[in-house]
NUTIVEX-711606 format. One line per 3 residues: their letters; for each residue x, y, z of C-alpha. Coordinates in nm, 2 decimals. Layout:
<nodes>
a = X Y Z  ...;
</nodes>
This chain:
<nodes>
xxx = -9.69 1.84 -4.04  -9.98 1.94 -4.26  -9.90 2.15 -4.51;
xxx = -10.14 2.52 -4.52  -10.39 2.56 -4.80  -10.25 2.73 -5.14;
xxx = -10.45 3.11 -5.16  -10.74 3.15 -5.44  -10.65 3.21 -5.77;
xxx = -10.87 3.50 -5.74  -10.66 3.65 -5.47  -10.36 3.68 -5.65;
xxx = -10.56 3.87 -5.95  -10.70 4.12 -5.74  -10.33 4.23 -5.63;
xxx = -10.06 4.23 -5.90  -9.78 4.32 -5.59  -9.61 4.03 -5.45;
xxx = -9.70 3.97 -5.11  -9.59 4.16 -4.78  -9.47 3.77 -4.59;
xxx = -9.35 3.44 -4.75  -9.63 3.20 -4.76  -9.39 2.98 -4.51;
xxx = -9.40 3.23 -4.25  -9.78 3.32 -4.33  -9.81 2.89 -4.26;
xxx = -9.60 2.91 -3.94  -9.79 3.19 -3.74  -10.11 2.98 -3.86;
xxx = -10.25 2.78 -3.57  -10.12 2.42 -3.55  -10.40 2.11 -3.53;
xxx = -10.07 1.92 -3.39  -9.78 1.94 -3.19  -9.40 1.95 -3.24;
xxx = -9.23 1.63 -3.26  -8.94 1.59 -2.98  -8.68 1.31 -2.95;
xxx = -8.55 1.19 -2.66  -8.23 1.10 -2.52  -8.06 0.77 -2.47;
xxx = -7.89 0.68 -2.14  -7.56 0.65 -2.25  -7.52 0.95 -2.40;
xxx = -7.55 1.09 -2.03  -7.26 0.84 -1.96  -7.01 0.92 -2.24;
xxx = -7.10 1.28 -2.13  -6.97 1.24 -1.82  -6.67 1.04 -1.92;
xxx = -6.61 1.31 -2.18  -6.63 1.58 -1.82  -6.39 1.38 -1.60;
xxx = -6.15 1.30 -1.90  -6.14 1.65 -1.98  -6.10 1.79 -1.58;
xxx = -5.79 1.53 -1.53  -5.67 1.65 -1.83  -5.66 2.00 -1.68;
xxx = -5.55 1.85 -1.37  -5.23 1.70 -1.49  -5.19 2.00 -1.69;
xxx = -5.22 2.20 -1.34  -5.04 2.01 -1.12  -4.81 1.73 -1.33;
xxx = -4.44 1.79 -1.38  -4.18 1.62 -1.59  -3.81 1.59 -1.51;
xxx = -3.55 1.65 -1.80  -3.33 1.34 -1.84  -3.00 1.25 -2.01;
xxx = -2.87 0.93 -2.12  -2.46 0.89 -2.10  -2.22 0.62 -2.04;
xxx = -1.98 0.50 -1.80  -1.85 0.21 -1.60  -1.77 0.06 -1.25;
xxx = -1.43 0.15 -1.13  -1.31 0.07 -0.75  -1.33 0.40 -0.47;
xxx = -0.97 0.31 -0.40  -0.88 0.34 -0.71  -0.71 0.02 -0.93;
xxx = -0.29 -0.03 -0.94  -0.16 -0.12 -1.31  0.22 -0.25 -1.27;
xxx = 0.39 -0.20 -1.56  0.78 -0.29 -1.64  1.02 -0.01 -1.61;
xxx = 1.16 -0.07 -1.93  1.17 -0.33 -2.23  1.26 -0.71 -2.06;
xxx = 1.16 -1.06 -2.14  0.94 -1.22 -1.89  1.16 -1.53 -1.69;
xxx = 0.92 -1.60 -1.42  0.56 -1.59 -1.36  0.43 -1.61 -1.00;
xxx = 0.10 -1.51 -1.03  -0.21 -1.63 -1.14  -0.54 -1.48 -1.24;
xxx = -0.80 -1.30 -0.97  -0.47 -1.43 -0.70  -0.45 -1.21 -0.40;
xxx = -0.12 -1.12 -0.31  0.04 -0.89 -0.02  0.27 -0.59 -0.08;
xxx = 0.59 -0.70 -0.15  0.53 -0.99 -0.29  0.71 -1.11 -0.63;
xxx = 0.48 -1.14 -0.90  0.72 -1.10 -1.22  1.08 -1.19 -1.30;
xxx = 1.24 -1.03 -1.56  1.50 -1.06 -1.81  1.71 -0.75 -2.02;
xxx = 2.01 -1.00 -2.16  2.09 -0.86 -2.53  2.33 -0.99 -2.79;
xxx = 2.69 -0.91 -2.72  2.82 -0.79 -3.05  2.87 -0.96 -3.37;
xxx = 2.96 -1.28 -3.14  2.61 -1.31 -3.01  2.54 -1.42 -3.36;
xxx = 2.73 -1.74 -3.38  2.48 -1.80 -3.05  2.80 -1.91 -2.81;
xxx = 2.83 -1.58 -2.61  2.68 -1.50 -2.34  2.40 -1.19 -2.29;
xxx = 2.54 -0.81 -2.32  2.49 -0.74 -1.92  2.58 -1.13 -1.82;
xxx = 2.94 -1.02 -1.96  2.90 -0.71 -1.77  2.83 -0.86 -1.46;
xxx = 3.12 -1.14 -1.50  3.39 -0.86 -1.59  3.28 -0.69 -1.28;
xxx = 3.24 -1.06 -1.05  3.63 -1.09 -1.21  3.76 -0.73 -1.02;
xxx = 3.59 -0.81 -0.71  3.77 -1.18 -0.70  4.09 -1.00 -0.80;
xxx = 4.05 -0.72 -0.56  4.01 -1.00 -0.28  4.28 -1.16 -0.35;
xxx = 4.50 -0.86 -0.34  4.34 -0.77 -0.02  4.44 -1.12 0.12;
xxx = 4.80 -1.06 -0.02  4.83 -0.71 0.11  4.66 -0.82 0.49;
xxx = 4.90 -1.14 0.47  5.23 -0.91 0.42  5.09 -0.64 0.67;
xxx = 5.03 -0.89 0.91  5.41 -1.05 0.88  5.51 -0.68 0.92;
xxx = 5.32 -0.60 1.25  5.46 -0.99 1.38  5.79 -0.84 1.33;
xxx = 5.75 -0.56 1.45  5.60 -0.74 1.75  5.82 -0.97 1.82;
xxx = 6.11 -0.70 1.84  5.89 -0.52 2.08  5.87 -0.83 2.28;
xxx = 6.25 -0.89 2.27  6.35 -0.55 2.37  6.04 -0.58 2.67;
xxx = 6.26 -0.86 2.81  6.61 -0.71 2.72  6.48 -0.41 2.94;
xxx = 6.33 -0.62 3.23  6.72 -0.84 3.20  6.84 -0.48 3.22;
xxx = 6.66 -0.37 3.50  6.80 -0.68 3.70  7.13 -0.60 3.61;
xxx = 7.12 -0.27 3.75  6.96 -0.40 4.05  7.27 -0.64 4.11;
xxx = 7.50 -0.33 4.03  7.31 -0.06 4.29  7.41 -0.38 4.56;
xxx = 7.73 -0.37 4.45  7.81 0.00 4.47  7.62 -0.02 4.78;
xxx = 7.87 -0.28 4.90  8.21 -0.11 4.73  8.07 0.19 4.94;
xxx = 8.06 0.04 5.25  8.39 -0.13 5.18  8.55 0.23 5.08;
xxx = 8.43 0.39 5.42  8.57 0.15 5.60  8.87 0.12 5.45;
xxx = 8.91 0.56 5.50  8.86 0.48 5.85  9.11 0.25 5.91;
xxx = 9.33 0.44 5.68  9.22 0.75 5.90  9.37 0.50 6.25;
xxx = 9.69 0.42 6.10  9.59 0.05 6.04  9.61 0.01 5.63;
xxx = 9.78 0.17 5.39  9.68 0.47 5.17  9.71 0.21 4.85;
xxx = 9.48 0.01 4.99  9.23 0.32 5.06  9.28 0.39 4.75;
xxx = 9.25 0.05 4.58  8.87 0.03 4.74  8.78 0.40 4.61;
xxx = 8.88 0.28 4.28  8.63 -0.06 4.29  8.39 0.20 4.37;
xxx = 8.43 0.43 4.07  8.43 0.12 3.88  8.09 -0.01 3.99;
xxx = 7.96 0.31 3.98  8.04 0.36 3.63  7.96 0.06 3.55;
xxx = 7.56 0.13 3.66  7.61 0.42 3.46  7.68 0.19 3.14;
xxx = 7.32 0.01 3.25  7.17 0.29 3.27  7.28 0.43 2.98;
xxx = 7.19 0.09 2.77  6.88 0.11 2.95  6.78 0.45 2.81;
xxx = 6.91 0.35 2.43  6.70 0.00 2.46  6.37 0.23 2.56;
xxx = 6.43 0.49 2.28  6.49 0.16 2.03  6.18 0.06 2.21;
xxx = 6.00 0.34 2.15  6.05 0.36 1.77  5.99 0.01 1.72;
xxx = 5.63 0.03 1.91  5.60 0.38 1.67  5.70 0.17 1.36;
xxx = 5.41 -0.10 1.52  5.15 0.16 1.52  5.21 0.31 1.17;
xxx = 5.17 -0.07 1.02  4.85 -0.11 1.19  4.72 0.22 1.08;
xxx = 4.85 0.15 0.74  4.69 -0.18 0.75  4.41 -0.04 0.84;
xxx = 4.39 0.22 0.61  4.46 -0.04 0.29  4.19 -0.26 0.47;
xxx = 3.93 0.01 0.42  4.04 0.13 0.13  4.01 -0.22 -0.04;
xxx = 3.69 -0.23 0.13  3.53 0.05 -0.05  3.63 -0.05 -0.35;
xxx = 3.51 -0.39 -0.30  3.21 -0.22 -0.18  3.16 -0.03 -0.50;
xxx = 3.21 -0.32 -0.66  2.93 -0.54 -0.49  2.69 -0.18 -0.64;
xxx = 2.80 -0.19 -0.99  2.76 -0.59 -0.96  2.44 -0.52 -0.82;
xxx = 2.33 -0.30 -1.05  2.41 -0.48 -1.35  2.28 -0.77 -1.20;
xxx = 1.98 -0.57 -1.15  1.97 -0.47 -1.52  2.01 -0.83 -1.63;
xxx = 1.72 -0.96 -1.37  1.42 -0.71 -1.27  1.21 -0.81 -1.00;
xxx = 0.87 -0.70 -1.01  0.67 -0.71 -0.64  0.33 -0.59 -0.58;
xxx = 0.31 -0.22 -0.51  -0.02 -0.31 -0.23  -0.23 -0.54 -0.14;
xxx = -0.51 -0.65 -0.38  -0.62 -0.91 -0.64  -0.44 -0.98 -0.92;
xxx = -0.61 -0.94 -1.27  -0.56 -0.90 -1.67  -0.21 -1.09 -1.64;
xxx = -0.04 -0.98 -1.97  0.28 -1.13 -1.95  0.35 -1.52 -1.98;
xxx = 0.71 -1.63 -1.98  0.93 -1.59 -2.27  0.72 -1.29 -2.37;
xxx = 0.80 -0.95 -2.45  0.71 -0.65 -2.24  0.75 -0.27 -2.23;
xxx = 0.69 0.05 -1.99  0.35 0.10 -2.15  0.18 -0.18 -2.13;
xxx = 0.05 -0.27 -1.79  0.20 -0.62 -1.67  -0.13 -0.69 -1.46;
xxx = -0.39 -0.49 -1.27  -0.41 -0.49 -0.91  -0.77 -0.42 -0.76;
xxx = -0.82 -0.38 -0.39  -1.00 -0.61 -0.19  -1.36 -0.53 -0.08;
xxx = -1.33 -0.22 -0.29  -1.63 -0.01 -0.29  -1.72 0.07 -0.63;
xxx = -1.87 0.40 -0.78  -2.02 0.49 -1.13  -1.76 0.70 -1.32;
xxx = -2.03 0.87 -1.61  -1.83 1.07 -1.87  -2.12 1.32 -2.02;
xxx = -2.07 1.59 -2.30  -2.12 1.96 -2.25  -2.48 2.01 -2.33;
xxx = -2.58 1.76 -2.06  -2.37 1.90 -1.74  -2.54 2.22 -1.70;
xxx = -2.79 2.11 -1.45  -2.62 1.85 -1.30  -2.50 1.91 -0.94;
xxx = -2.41 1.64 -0.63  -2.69 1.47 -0.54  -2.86 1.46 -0.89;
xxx = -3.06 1.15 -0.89  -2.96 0.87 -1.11  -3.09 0.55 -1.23;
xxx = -2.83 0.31 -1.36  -2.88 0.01 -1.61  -2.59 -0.21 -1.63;
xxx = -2.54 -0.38 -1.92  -2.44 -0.75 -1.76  -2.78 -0.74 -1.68;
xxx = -3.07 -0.62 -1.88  -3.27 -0.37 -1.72  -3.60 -0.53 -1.87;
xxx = -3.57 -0.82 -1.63  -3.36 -0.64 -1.37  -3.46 -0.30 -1.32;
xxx = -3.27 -0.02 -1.24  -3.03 0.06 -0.97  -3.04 0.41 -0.83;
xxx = -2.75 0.62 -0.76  -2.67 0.97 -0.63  -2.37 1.20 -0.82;
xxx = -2.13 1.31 -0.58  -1.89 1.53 -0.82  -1.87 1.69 -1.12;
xxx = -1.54 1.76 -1.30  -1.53 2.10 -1.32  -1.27 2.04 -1.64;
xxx = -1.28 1.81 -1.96  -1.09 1.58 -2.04  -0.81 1.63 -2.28;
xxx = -0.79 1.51 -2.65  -0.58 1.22 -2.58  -0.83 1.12 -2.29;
xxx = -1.14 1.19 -2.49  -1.00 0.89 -2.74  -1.03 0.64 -2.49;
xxx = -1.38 0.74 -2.39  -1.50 0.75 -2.70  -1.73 0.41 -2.64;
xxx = -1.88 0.63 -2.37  -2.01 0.94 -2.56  -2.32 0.99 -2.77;
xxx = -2.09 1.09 -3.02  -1.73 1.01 -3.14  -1.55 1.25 -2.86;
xxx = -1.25 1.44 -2.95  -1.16 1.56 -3.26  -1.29 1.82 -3.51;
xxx = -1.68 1.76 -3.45  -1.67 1.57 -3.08  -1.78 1.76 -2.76;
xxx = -1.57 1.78 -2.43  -1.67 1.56 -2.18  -1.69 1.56 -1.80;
xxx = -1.67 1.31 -1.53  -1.96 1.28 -1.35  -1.89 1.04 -0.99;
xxx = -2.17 0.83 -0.91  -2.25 0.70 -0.54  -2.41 0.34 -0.58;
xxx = -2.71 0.27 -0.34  -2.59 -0.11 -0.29  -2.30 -0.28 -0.39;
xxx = -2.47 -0.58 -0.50  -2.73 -0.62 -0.81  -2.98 -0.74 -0.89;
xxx = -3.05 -0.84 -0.51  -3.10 -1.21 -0.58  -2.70 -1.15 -0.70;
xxx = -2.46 -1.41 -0.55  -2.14 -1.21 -0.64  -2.08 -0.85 -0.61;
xxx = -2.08 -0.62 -0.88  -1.70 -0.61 -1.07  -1.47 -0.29 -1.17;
xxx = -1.49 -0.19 -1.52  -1.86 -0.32 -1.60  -2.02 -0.11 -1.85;
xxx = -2.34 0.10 -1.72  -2.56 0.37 -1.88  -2.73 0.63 -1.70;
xxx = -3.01 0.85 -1.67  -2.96 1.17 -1.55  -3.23 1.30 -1.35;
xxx = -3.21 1.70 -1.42  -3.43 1.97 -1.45  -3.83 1.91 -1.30;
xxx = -4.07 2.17 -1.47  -4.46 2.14 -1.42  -4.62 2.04 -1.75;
xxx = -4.78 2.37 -1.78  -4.45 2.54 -1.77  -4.31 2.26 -2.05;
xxx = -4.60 2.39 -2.30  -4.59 2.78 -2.22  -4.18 2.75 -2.26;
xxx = -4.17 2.93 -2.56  -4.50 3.24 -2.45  -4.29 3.27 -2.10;
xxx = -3.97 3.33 -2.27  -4.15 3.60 -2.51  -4.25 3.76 -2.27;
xxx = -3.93 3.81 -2.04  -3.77 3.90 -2.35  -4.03 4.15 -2.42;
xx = -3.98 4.23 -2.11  -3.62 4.30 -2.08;
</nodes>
């Protein structure tokens, strides 16, 4: 631009005050022999303009309309919907007999341990020649039994003798009546006939032709027979009373043998319990509680074992598994059944396998205790129980397949180690940054 010419020196003379306008401003409202020089814009500043525009609207876009759900990251593992059996001895044994092999399915009832409580017997048991604590138990009690059998052979033998007696006198005095009976059979024909011979005698005697002696001789045969069924009779009666008793005596010796037969019996009887029991004592037979699959076999023979821990696990076949997540307190406020879930199993890394998706289905409405807490400690963000550990919850996971990854061959096993994201609270994005104005304001509010 050309600059404006400088004012004659004279000028300035003539007026000692400075001038009313700046000589710039008296060149600017001078007329121009040029114009003003313009530059031009590029075309891609009208592009980067309008990817500046479209950045910025989906910007407030997915400020307006995006959302963000809260999530929580816990642990947990696999565990059967049936739940798992752990068989454990009932007391301290040594194990005698194993009968069962790892992953073997067996059927309720079935052996699967023998056991063994034999302890020293004393000072004795030292030298190494006697025989277990419950072994002698069991052989002093094996020694009554043998001696209360034979008594009970002894008593049955001479109770038996008895009743033969007893019988055979019954038999004798049977016949001795029946002998009886025929006699006074023979003697009621003979009074008959001594009758018949004494009428007839009083009715000659009566026409004169015999003697009164005579009559009198044949009324005394009669008195004689008839006194003589009398006597029969009589011994008749006396052999039945005799009779009687004996058959009496017979009934009492059966009772009694009887009796000492039952009586021996229930002692024998309580006998074969104590043997029993000690037997049981000495051997403890361990059978499966259910059906299942045999697994984590502890015990090998000539081991130790106790009541607490668990012999073997039994699992149920085709169990349906489910996610068991144990989560602290902070994290259980928002979840509810059918939370979301996204499961990453640690037998197979979730950066080649994905995730599996699951559903919760309950929430323990209760931690779990100090003692529990311990064992779940490799589940919790933080060391659980304690002075400075959090309670935590159960949380029941529904799995959306049994199997995984898809391509799997096997199904997925119990007590496989998962972690979790919880899929909680969904705010829009807007909401996420205003948080702390909108709570302000409602406490301004209240």
């Amino acid at each position: 631009m050309p600059r404006a010419p400088a004012p004659p020196p004279d000028a300035a003379s003539d007026d000692d005050d400075s001038p009313l306008f700046r000589p710039e401003v008296m060149a600017g409202r001078r007329p121009r022999l040029m114009g003003e020089v313009l530059l031009g814009a590029r075309p891609l500043w009208n592009a980067v303009t309008l990817v500046a525009l479209l950045l910025a609207g989906a910007l407030v876009l997915l400020v307006a309309q995006g959302s963000y759900t809260r999530r929580a990251t816990v642990g947990g593992q696999l565990v059967p919907v049936q739940g798992v059996m752990r068989v454990v001895a009932p007391q301290g044994a040594t194990v005698i007999e194993q009968r069962v092999r790892e992953g073997q399915p067996v059927r309720r009832g079935e052996v699967l341990y023998v056991l063994g409580t034999d302890r020293p017997a004393g000072a004795e048991a030292l030298v190494g020649d006697a025989a277990g604590y419950q072994a002698q138990i069991s052989g002093s009690i094996a020694q009554r039994r043998e001696l209360l059998q034979a008594e009970r052979r002894r008593t049955v033998e001479s109770l038996e003798a008895d009743i033969g007696a007893l019988q055979r006198r019954v038999a004798t005095m049977s016949a001795e009546r029946v002998q009886i009976q025929r006699q006074q059979d023979e003697q009621r024909r003979r009074v008959a006939l001594a009758e018949e011979s004494a009428q007839r005698q009083r009715l000659l005697f009566e026409q004169g032709l015999v003697t009164r002696e005579a009559w009198q001789e044949r009324e005394r045969d009669l008195s004689d027979q008839r006194q003589r069924l009398q006597g029969l009779g009589r011994d008749a009666l006396a052999l039945a009373r005799e009779q009687a008793q004996v058959e009496q005596q017979l009934d009492q010796a059966r009772a009694a043998r009887q009796t000492r037969e039952q009586s021996i019996e229930r002692e024998l009887a309580l006998l074969g319990e104590q043997l029993a029991d000690a037997e049981a004592r000495r051997r403890i037979v361990i059978t499966a509680p259910q059906d299942g699959r045999a697994t984590l076999l502890q015990g090998a023979p000539g081991t130790t074992v106790d009541a607490v821990r668990p012999l073997l696990v039994l699992v149920p076949d085709d169990a349906t598994l489910q996610a068991v997540l144990y989560a602290p307190s902070r994290t259980v406020g928002f979840v509810r059944p059918g939370t979301p879930v996204w499961l990453r199993h640690e037998a197979f890394p979730y950066q080649k396998f994905g995730h599996q998706r699951g559903e919760v289905v309950a929430v323990s409405t209760y931690p779990a205790g100090v003692d529990d807490q311990l064992g779940l400690a490799a589940f919790a963000p933080e060391p659980a129980g304690g002075a400075g550990g959090e309670p935590l919850y159960a949380i029941t996971v529904k799995l959306a397949t049994q199997v995984f990854p898809p391509e799997a061959t096997a199904p997925l096993r119990p007590g496989l180690r998962v972690q979790a994201d919880l899929m909680m609270e969904r705010r829009r994005l807007w909401e996420w940054m205003l948080e702390p104005l909108l709570t302000a304001a409602k406490a301004v509010k209240a």
